[in-house]
N, C-alpha and C positions, 0 to 999 in steps of 0.2 A: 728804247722808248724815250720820247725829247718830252721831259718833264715840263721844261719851258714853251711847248708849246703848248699843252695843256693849261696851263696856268697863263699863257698868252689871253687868250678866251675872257680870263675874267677882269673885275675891275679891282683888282690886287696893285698895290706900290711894288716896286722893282725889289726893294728892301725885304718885303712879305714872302715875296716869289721864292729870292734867293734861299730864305728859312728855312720857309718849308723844304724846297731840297734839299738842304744841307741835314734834315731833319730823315726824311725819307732816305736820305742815303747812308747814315749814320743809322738809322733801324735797319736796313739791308744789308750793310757789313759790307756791303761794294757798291759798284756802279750801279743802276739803274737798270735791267733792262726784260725785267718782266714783272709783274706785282705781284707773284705768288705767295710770294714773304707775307704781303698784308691780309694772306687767308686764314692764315694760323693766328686767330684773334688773341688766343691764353697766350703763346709765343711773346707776343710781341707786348702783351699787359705785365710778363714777366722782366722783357727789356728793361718797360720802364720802371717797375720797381725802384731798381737804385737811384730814382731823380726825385726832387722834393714835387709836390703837386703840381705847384704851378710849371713847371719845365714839362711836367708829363703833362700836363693839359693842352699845353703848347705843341707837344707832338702830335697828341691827337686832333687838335685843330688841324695840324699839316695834311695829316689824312681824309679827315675829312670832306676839308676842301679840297683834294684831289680826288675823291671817290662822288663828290659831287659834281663836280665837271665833268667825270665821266658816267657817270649816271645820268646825267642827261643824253646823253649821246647813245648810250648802251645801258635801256634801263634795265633788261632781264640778267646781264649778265652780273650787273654792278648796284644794283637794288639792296639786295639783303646783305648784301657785307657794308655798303655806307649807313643803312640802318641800324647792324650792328654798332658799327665805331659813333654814331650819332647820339645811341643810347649811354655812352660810356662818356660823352663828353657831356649830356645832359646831365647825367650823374654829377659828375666831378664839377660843372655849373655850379648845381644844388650845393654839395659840400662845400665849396669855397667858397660860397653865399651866406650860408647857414653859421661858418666858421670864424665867430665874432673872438674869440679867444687868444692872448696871446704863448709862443710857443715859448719854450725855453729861453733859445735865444733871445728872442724879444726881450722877455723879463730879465734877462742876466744885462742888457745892455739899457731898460728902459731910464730914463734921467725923467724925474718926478719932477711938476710946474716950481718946488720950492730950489731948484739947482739950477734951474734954465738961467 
């Protein structure tokens, strides 16, 4: 499967393109050359567990835009699994939207306007 030319199609930066596959191929464990790996929706939500939100959102971005490219092309086949992953990044949208709060980190390294 040429992931590049998939991604050719769109109006993505070269930079974007390369991500995302380095992204899709990094959740596949190898090369690229069927998308079965992205059926197993709990699988691959478990992948990303060990990555902080926004790295996982950033996956699921990679996906998505590739299940949108091919959804257009092949809507029956590729329909309800880009819906899927679509719903999971609306989610994680909202959450990182809604998440005004800072994390540990943050507060253990914040410098208050009286130190600046």
């Amino acid at each position: 499967m040429d992931l590049n030319e998939i991604f050719g199609g769109k109006s993505i930066t070269e930079s974007s393109k390369r991500l995302y596959i380095a992204n899709l191929t990094r959740l596949s464990g190898e090369p690229i050359k069927t998308l079965k790996f992205l059926s197993d929706v709990d699988s691959i939500k478990e992948k990303l567990d060990k990555y902080k939100p926004n790295t996982q959102r950033s996956y699921i971005i990679s996906i998505v835009s590739l299940l949108k490219s091919l959804k257009e092309k092949q809507p029956k086949k590729y329909g309800k699994l880009y819906d899927s992953y679509y719903q999971i990044l609306e989610g994680m949208n909202k959450t990182l939207k809604d998440q005004t709060s800072k994390t540990d980190i943050e507060k253990a390294s914040w410098i208050g306007q009286d130190k600046v």
